[in-house]
C-alpha atoms as one frame of an Amber mdcrd trajectory, in Angstrom:
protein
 -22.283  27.489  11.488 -21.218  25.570   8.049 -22.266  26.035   4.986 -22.547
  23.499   1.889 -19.171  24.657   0.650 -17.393  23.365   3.484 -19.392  20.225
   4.110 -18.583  18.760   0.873 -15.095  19.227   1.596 -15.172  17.425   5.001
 -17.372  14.471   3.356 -14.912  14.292   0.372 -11.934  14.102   2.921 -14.571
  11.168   4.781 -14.964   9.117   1.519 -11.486   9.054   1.059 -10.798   7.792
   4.324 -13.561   5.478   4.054 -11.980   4.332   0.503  -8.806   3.775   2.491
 -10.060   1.154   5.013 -12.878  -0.362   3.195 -12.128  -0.112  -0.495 -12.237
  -3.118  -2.372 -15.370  -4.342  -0.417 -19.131  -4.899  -0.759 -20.960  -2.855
   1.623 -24.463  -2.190   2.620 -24.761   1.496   3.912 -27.446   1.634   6.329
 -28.868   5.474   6.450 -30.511   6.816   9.464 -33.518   8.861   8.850 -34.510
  11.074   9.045 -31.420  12.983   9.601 -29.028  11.581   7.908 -30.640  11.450
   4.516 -28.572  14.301   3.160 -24.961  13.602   4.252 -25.508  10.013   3.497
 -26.455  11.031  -0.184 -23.483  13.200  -0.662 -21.163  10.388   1.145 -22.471
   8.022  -0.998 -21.784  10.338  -4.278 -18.416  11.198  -2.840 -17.451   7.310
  -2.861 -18.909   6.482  -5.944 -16.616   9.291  -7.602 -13.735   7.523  -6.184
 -14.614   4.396  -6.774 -15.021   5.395 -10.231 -11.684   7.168 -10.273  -9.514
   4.442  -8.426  -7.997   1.037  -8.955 -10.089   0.296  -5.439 -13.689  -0.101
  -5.535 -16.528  -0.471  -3.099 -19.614  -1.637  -4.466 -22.587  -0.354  -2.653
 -25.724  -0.862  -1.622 -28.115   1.792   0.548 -30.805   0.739   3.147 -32.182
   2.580   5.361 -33.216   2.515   9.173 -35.028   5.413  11.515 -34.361   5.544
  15.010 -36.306   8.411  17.207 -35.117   9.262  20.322 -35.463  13.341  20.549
 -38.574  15.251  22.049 -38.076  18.869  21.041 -34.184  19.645  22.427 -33.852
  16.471  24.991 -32.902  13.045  24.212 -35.367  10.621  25.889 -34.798   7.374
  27.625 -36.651   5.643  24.927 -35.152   4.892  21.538 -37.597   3.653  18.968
 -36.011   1.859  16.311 -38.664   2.411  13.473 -38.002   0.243   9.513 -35.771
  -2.099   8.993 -37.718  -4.640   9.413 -35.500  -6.997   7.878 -31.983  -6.530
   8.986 -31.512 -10.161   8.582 -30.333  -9.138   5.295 -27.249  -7.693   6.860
 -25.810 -11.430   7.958 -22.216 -11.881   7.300 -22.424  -8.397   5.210 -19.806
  -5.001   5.499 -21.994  -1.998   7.252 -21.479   1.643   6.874 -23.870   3.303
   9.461 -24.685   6.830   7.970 -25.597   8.784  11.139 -25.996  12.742  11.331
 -25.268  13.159  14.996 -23.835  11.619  17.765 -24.797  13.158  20.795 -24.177
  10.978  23.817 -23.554   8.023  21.797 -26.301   5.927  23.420 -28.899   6.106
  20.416 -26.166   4.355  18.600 -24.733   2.066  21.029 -28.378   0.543  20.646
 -28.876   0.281  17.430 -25.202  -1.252  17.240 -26.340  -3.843  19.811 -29.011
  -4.655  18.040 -27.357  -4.963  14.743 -24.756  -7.555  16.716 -28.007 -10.063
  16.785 -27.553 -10.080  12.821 -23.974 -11.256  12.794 -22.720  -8.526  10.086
 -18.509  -9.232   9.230 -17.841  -5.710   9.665 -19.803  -2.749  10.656 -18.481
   0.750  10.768 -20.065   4.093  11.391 -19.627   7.796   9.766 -21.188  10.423
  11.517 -21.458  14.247  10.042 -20.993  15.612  13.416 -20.015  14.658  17.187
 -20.785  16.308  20.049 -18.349  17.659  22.453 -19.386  16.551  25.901 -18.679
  14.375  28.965 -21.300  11.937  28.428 -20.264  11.226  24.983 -18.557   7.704
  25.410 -19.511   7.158  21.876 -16.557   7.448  18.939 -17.502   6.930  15.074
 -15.129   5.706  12.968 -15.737   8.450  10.968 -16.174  11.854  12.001 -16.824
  14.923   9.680 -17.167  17.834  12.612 -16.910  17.860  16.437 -19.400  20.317
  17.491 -19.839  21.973  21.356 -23.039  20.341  23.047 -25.704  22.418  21.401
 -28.964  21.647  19.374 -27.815  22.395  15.838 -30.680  22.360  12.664 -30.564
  22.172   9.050 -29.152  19.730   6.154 -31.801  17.303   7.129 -30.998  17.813
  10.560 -34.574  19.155  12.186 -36.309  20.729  14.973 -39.728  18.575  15.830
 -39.690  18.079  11.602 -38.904  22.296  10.853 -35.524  23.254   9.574 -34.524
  20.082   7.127 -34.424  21.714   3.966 -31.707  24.670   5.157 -28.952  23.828
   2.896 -26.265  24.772   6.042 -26.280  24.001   9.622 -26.720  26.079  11.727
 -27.849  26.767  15.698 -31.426  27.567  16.956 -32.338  29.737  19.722 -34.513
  29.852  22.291 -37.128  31.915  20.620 -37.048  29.622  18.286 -37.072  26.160
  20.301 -40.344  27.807  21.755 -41.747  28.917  18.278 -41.590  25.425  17.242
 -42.158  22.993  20.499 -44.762  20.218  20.817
């Protein structure tokens, strides 16, 4: 579905636009695991280089968060936010939310109301992919790939834990959904 190649490309074209709006700022990127480990690496490489390379800078610094909310193929009801214990520490701060997918949106409509309690100045959110569906009322400020409504695995992006070290993304079937089920 994409390979490496062309995801660098898309997350160099994010950090730029990232560098745009938010350049000159302190922020705290705030990674959510276990997904999002990978694309929030390269983003945060891909900024750095700019920052390096530019009269604007962002200074960073990376925390992370997990939230679980799939059971094999099917978001659940429940979201569990899981770390973070102290996001006190994000008070009157700038956020980047690294996320790898937004699906319906709900997962991070939570975890941005619950962020709200801890009075950040700005919070913003990057997703590597969005999913193309009706019941995504959910819109990142920054979005790498719109994707059709399908389960999609690799580049950290996993299956009940199989499939995160693919280096590309790709789709799994049925076979394998069933292979790999709890």
């Amino acid at each position: 579905m994409f390979c490496i190649c062309y995801m660098l490309k898309v997350i160099e074209r994010l950090a730029n636009d990232i560098m745009k709006d938010i350049g000159d700022n302190q922020i705290t990127v705030l990674c959510v695991l276990k997904g999002g480990y990978k694309f929030c690496a390269d983003l945060v490489e891909q900024i750095k280089n700019l920052s390096r390379n530019s009269e604007r800078f962002i200074s960073m610094r990376v925390d992370f968060i997990r939230l679980r909310s799939y059971c094999n193929d099917k978001s659940t009801e429940d979201l569990q936010i899981i770390g973070g214990e102290d996001l006190s520490k994000l008070t009157g701060k700038n956020v980047l939310i690294v996320e790898d997918v937004v699906g319906t949106g709900r997962t991070m409509e939570v975890l941005l109301s619950h962020l709200e309690e801890y009075k950040p100045k700005m919070v913003k959110v990057a997703s590597l992919l969005v999913k193309r569906s009706a019941n995504n009322k959910y819109r990142p400020d920054y979005i790498g790939f719109e994707i059709p409504n399908i389960f999609v695995v690799g580049y950290a992006l996993d299956y009940n834990e199989h499939f995160r070290d693919l280096h590309h993304i790709c789709v799994i079937n049925e076979k394998g959904k069933e292979k790999y089920k709890v």
